[in-house]
ZAPADREN-514677 format. One record per residue (C-alpha): residue in three letters; x, y, z. Coordinates in pm, whole numbers, padded with zeros to 5 digits. Each point is the difference from the previous one (the first is absolute). Example, Ala and Ser with C-alpha at 12.3 -4.5 7.8 and 13.67 -1.06 7.14 Angstrom:
+---------+--------+--------+--------+
! residuo !     c1 !     c2 !     c3 !
+---------+--------+--------+--------+
!     ALA !  01230 ! -00450 !  00780 !
!     SER !  00137 !  00344 ! -00066 !
+---------+--------+--------+--------+
This chain:
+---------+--------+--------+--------+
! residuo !     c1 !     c2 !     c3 !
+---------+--------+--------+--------+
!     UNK !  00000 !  00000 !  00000 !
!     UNK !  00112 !  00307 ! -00049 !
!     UNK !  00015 !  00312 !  00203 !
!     UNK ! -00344 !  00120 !  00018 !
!     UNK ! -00069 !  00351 !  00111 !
!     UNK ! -00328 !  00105 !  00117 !
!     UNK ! -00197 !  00315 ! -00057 !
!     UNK ! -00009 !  00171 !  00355 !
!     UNK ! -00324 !  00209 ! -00019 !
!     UNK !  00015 !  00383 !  00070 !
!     UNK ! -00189 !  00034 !  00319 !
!     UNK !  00250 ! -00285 !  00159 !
!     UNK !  00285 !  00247 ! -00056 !
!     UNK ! -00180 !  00395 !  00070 !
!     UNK ! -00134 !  00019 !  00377 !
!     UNK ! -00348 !  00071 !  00063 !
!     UNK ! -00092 !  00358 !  00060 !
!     UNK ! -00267 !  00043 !  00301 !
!     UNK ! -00206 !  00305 ! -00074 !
!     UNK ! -00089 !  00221 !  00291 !
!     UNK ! -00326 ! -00033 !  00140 !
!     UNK ! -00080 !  00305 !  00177 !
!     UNK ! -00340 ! -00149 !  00107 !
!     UNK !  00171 ! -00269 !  00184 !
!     UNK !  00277 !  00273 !  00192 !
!     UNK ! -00334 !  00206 !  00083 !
!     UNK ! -00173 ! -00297 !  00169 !
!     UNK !  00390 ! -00110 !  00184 !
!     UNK !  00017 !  00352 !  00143 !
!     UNK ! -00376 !  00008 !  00097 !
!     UNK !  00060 ! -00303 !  00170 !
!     UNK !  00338 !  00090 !  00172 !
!     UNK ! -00114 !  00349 !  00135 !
!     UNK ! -00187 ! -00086 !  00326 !
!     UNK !  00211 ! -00278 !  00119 !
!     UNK !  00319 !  00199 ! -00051 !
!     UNK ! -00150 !  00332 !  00138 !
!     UNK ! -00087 ! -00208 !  00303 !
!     UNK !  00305 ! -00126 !  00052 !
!     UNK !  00185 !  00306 ! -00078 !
!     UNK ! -00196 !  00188 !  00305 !
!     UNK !  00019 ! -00311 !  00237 !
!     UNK !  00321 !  00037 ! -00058 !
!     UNK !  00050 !  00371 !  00057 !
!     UNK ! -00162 ! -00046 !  00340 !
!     UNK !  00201 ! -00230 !  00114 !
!     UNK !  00336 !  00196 ! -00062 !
!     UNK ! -00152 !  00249 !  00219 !
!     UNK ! -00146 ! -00181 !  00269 !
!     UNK !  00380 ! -00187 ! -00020 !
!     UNK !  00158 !  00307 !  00025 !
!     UNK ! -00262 !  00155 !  00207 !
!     UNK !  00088 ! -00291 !  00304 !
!     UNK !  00379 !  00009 ! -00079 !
!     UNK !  00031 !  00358 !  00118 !
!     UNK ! -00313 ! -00064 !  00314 !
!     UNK !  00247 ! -00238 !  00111 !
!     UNK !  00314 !  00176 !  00012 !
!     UNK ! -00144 !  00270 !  00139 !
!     UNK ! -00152 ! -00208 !  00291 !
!     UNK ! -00404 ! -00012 ! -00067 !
!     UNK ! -00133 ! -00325 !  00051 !
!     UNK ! -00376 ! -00097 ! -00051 !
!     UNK ! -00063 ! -00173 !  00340 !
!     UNK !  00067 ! -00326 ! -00081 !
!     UNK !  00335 ! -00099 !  00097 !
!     UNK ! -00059 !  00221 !  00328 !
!     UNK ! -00289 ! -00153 !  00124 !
!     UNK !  00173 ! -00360 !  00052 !
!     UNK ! -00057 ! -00137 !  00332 !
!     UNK !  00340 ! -00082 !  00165 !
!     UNK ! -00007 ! -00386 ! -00010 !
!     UNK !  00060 ! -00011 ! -00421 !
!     UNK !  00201 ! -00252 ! -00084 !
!     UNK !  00377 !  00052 ! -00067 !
!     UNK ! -00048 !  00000 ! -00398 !
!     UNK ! -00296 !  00294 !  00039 !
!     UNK !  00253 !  00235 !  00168 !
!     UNK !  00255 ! -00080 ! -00268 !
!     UNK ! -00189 !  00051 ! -00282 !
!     UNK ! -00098 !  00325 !  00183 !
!     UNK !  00330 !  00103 !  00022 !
!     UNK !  00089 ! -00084 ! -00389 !
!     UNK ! -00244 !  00191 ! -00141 !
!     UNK !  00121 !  00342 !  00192 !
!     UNK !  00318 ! -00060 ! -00150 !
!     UNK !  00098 !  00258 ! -00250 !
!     UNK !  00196 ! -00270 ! -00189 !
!     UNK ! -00309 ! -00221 ! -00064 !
!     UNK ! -00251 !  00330 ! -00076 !
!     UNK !  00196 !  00108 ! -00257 !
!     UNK !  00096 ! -00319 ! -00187 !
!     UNK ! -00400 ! -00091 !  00010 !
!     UNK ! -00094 !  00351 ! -00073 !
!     UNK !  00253 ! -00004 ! -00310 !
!     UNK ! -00106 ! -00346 ! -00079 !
!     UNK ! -00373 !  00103 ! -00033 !
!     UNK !  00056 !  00328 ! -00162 !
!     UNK !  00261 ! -00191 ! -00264 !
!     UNK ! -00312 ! -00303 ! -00053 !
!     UNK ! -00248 !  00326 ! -00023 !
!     UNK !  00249 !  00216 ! -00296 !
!     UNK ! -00023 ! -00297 ! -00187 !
!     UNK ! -00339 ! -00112 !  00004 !
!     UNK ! -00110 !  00377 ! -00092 !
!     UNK !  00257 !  00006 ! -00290 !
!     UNK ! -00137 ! -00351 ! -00115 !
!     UNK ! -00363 !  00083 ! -00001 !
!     UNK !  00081 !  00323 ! -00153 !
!     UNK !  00147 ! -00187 ! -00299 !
!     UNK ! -00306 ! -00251 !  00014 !
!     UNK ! -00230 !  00325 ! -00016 !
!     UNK !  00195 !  00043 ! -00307 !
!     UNK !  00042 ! -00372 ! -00173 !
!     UNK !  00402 !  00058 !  00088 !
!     UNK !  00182 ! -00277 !  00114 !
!     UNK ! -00205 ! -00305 !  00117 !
!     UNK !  00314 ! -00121 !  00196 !
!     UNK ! -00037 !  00321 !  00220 !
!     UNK ! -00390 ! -00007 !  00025 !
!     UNK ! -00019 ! -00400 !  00065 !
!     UNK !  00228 !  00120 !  00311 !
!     UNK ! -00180 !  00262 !  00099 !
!     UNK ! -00277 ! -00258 !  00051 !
!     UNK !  00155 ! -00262 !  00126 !
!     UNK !  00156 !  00240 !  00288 !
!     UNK ! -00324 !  00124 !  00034 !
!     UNK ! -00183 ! -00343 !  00064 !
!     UNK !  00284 ! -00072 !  00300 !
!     UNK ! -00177 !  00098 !  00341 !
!     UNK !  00133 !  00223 !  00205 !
!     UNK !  00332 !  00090 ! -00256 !
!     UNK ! -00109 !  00363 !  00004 !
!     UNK ! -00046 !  00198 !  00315 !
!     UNK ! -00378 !  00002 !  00010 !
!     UNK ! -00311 ! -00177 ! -00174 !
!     UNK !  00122 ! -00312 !  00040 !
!     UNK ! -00331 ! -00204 ! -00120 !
!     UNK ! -00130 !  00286 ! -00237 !
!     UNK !  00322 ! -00047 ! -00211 !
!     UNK ! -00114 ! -00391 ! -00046 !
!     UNK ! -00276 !  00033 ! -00216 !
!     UNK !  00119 !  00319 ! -00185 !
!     UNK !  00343 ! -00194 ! -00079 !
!     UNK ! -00182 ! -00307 ! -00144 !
!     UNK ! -00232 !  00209 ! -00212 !
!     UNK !  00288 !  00125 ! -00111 !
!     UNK !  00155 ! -00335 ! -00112 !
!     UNK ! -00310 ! -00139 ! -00133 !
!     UNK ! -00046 !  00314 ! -00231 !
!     UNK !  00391 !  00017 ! -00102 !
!     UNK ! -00018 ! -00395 ! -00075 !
!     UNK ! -00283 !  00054 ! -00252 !
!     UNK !  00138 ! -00075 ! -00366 !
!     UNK ! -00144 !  00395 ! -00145 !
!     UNK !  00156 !  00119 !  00269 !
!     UNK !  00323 ! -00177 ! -00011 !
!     UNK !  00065 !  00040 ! -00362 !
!     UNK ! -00067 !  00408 !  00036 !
!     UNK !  00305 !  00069 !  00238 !
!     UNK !  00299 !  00155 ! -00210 !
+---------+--------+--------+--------+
């Protein structure tokens, strides 16, 4: 036999172009807005009331709590007392929850815009973990999966640049 060549057809050879469907980027953004405008003010509160308890507590104002414990607490209650009026340990948690907040406002930001669903799938994902930010611990766990289950929809998904 001899060397046979076959005809490769055209469209095997040029990609496929994907025309833009601006219907389809209307409907992703529709659908993005709310969830990400939640998060993005869930998130702004939480800086603040972060920041907000960081300087109450080096300052000295406590709200009753840990003063009202009878004297008989257990060794570990008196501790744990004690940690949390170190300086050390309010401002690592304080910059901890301030650094999980910048970057859950910059993510939904970008999901508010179909930028970078990397960014905005974090966002989410920080904002489904309880008690990551500084306040709203159980709020954040039904905005952050609305979130998800709107970014993992395939009109959605396909619509981030």
């Amino acid at each position: 036999m001899e060397n046979e060549t076959f005809p490769i057809p055209p469209e095997a050879i040029e990609p496929k172009v994907i025309e833009p469907q601006p219907e389809l980027r209307a409907i992703a953004l529709s659908k993005v807005q709310a969830p990400a405008i939640a998060m993005l003010v869930l998130w702004i509160i939480s800086i603040l009331y972060a920041v907000g308890g960081a300087i109450a507590q080096m300052v000295g104002v406590t709200f009753g709590t840990m003063q009202q414990m009878p004297e008989d607490m257990p060794n570990f209650v008196i501790q744990m007392q004690a940690l949390t009026k170190n300086p050390a340990v309010i401002a690592s948690s304080t910059f901890l929850s301030v650094g999980m907040g910048v970057v859950a406002i910059i993510g939904a930001i970008k999901m508010m815009k179909l930028q970078s669903y990397g960014l905005a799938m974090t966002a989410a994902v920080l904002t489904v973990i309880p008690c990551f930010g500084a306040c709203c611990c159980f709020i954040g766990i039904p905005i952050g999966i609305w979130a998800m289950v709107v970014l993992n929809k395939d009109y959605v998904k396909n619509q981030f640049a």
